[in-house]
N, C-alpha and C positions, 0 to 999 in steps of 0.2 A: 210713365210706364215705358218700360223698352223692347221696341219693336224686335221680334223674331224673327229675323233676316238673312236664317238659315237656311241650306239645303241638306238635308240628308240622305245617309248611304245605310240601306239597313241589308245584314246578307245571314244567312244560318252561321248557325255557331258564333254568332261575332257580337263586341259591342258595336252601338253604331257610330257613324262620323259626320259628326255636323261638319259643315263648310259654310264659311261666310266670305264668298266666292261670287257672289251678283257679279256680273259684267265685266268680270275677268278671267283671261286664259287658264284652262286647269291642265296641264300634261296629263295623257292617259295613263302612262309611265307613272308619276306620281299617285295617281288613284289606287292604283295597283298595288304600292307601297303603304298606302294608306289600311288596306282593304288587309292587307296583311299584318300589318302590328295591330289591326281591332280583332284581330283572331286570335292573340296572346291571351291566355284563362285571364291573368292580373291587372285588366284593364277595369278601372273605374269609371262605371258609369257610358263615359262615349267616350272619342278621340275628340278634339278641337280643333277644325283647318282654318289656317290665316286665312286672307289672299293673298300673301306673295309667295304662296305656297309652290314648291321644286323640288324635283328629285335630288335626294340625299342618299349618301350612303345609310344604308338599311333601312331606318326612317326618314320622311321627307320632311325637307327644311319648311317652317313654316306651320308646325304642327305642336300640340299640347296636347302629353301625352299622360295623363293620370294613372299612378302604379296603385297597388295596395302591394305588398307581401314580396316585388321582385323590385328587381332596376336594370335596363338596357342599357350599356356605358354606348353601344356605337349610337343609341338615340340620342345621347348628350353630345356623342361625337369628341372631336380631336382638337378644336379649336373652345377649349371647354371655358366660362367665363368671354368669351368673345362680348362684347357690346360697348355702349356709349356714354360720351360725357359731355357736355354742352353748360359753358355758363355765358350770358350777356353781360358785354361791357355796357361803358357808360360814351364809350364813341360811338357815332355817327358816321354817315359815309360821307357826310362834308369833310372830315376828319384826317379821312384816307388819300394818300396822295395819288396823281395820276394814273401814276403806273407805281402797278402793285406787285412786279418782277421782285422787288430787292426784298419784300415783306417775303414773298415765296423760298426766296435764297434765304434768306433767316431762318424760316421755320425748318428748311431740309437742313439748316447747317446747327441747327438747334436737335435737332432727333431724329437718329440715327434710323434710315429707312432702309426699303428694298433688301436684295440678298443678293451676295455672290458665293458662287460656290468652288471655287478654285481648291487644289489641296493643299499648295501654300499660299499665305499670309492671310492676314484680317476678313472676313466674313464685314464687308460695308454696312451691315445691317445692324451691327455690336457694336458694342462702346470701346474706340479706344482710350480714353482718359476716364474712367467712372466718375460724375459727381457728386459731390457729397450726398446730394439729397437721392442719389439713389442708394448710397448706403443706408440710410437711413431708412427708408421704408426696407429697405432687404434686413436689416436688426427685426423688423417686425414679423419676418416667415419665416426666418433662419431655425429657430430651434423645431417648427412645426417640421419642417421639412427633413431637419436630419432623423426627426423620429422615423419618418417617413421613409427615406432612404436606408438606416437603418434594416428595412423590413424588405424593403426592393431595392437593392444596391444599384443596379444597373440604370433609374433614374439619377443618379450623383454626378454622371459628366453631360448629362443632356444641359441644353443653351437656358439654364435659367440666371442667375448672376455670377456665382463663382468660377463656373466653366468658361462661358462665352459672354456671358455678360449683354444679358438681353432686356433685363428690368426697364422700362422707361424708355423701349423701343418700338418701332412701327410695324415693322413686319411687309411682307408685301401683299398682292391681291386688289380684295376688296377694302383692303381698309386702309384709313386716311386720316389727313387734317386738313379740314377747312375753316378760311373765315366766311360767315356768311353775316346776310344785311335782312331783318322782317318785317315786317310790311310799312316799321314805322320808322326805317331804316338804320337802326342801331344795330349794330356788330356784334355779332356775337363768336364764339370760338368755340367748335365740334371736331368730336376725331371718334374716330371707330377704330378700334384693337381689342385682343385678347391675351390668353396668359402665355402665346408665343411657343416656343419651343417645347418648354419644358409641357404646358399643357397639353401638348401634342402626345408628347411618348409617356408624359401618366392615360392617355385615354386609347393610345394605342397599344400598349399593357395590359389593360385591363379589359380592352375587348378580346383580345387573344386568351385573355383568362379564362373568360366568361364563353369561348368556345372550348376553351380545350376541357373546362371542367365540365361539359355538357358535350364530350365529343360520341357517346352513347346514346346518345337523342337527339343529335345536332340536322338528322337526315328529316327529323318528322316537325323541324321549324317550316315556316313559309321561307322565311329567309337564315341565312347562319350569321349577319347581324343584327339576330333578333337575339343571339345567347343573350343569357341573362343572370344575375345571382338572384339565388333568394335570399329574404332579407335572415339575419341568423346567423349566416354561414361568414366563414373568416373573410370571405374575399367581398363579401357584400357589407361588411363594415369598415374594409381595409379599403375600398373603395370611396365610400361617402367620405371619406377622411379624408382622399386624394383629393376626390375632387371638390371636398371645402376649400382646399388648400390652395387648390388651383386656379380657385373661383374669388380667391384675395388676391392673391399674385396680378389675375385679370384690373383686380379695382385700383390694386396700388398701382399697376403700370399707368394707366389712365390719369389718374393722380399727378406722376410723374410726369409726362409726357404734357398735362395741362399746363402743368407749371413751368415748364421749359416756354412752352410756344408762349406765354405770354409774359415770359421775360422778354423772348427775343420780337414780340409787338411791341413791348413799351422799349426796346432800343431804337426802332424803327421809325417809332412817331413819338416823335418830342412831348407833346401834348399829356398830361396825367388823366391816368384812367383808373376808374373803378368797377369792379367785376361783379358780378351776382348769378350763384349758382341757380337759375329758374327749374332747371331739371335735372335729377337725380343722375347719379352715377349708376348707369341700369345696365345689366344682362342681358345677353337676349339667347344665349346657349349656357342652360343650366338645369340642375335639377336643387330643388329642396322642399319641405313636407312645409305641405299648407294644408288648413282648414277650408274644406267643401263639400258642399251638401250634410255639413254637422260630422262630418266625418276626417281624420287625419289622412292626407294621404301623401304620395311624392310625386310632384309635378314635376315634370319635362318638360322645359320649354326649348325645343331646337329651333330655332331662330323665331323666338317669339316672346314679345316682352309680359312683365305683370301691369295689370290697367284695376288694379285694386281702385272702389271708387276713391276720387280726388287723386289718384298718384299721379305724378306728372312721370313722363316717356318721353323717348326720341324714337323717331321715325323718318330716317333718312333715303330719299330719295337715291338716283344712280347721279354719276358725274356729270354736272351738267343742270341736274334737273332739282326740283323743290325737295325742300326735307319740311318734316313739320313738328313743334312741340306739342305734345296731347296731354290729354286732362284723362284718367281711366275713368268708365261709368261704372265699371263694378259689376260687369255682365258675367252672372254666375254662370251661365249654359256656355259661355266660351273657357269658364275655369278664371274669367278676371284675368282674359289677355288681350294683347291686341297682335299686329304682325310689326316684325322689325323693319321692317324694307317694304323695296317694291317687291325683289323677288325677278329671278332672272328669268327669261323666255326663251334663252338661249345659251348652249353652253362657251365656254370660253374660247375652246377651239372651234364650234360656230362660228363665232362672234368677228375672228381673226381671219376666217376665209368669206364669212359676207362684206366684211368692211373693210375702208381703206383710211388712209393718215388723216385723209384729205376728207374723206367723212368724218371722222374723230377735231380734225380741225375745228370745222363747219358745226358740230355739233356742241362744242363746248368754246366757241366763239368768245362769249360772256364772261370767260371764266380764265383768271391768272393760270394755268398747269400747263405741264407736259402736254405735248400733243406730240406723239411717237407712234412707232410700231409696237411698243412693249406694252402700252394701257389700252388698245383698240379692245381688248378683251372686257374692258370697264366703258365703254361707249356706251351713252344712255338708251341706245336702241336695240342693248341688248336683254333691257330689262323689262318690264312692264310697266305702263304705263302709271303714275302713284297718283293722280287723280281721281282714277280709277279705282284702284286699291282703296283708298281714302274713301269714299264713299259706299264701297261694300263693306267697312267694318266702323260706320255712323254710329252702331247700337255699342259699339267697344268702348268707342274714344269722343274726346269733343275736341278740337283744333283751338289750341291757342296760339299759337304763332305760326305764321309761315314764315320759313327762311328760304332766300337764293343763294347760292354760292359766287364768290365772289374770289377766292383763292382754293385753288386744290393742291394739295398733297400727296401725292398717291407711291404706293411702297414698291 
């Protein structure tokens, strides 16, 4: 039987909002956010709060949002398809040589990370030489897309692969590659990205849509990234089409990027290895129509994965600290999610006037990466603690691996 290990928020007019939030920080800010998208009429049922639950733009990160009859683009948000890929090798960290510097220069010299934004020459972040196998997944969205462009011309020079050539890239922020070592010390290989650029300006399109076509009623939302379409209308099917499209783009970069970093591990280490995908290539920013409560509806998961029972998940920690693979229990009252993260406690410009190099050292001591002034914003003390997290969402997930990290990547 699965423990209810909720807290709820009930207010007039509103659905209510579970939280599965025990013993973790919740911003008030956030609540507020919360308390506002359960006052939308087309909420099913309740809202669903992680705990690495944070302020997002309109809707807060960390939340599963159940539609019937409308769809929020800013609740799927701009980084649309954002999430994870993790498969275990068959090495060991006896395996791994001393120093794990030259494995790190491989992988940054293998996919193209970070951003430069100068206004002439190459953007560091794109491919200067495309390789074949990014053509080849790009054969697979090419014609969705030009339907697509087609209808919105102005996504045709954004940085998907024709223009700038982002397919099979990293991006900067939060997202990464690492190798990490679990409990029974075999290697495995994780990275977090999304559908990059081009996902950006289909989702920032389309929330500008969803206000200007609700600019007669936009004054009586709680928030103006709460517009929304109804379902029917041209721009709420010209939407879910986007952002299918965009939410492939995310799988195949992932894909790509998998494939790259563990060419350039096996140039590294002599030694042959064999890989096995234990968890899924998962979302954790997206929307699509699932079955619940006997009913079809469209689930928003803004940083929040599916934990359908048996699905395996990734659950990554901040830099530095544990990530974990989960088993889903199938907990219908959270909608069959769990949280993607820890979830930050602090915003990035925080993060960079609390702490210093020399903290960020110290703090990710363990760990092959960067220690600069550019990632103090990704220091694990900016985040919540994921032990934490992990134990307020018991009734979600079960843990079948923990991983450390042992190489970071960071964009």
């Amino acid at each position: 039987m699965i423990n209810r290990d909720f807290n709820e928020l009930i207010q007039e007019n509103s659905a209510p909002v579970k939280l599965w939030t025990n013993g973790v920080p919740v911003d008030p800010k956030a609540v507020l956010q919360l308390q506002n998208t359960a006052k939308m009429p087309f909420i099913f049922k309740h809202l669903a709060v992680m705990p690495d639950v944070h302020v997002g733009k309109g809707s807060t990160i960390g939340s599963v949002i159940p539609t019937k009859g409308a769809i929020i683009p800013a609740a799927v948000g701009v980084d649309i398809g954002c999430g994870m890929i993790a498969v275990k090798t068959s090495l060991t960290a006896s395996d791994l040589p001393d120093s794990l510097q030259n494995i790190r220069f491989a992988i940054e010299a293998a996919v193209p990370h970070g951003r430069t934004t100068e206004r002439h020459g190459r953007d560091k972040g794109t491919w200067k030489n495309v390789p074949d196998i990014v053509d080849n997944h790009w054969m697979q969205l090419d014609e969705q897309f030009r339907r697509i462009c087609d209808k919105y011309p102005k996504l045709r020079n954004t940085n998907n692969y024709k223009h700038l050539g982002t397919l099979g890239t990293l991006g900067t922020g939060n997202h990464f590659i690492e190798l990490c070592l679990d409990e029974t010390d075999f290697v495995w290989v994780m990275l977090h990205s999304g559908s990059r650029g081009v996902g950006n300006a289909i989702g920032n399109l389309f929330i500008s849509l969803a206000q200007k076509d609700m600019q007669t009623h936009i004054a009586n939302l709680p928030d103006r990234d709460l517009a929304y379409f109804e379902e029917g209308s041209v721009h709420f099917n010209d939407y879910m089409e986007a952002v299918g499209w965009a939410q492939d783009f995310a799988r195949h970069n992932r894909e790509v990027m998998m494939h790259r970093v563990l060419e350039a591990l096996s140039r590294e280490i002599t030694k042959p290895f064999t890989t096995q995908q234990e968890a899924v290539n998962c979302h954790h920013n997206y929307v699509q129509k699932e079955q619940h409560f006997g009913e079809e509806v469209l689930v928003t998961r803004k940083g929040a994965v599916s934990a359908q029972k048996g699905q395996m998940g990734i659950i990554p920690g901040s830099m530095g600290a544990k990530s974990y693979i989960v088993r889903g229990r199938g907990n219908e009252e959270s909608f069959c999610s769990c949280s993607h993260g820890a979830g930050r406690v602090m915003s990035r410009t925080e993060a960079k006037k609390c702490f210093s190099v020399a903290d960020q050292q110290r703090a990710t001591a363990h760990v092959e990466c960067r220690k600069d002034s550019d990632v103090i914003d990704e220091i694990p003390m900016a985040y919540k603690d994921i032990d934490a997290v992990m134990t307020a969402q018991s009734s979600l997930v079960e843990i079948v691996h923990t991983l450390r990290q042992v190489v970071c990547v960071k964009g």
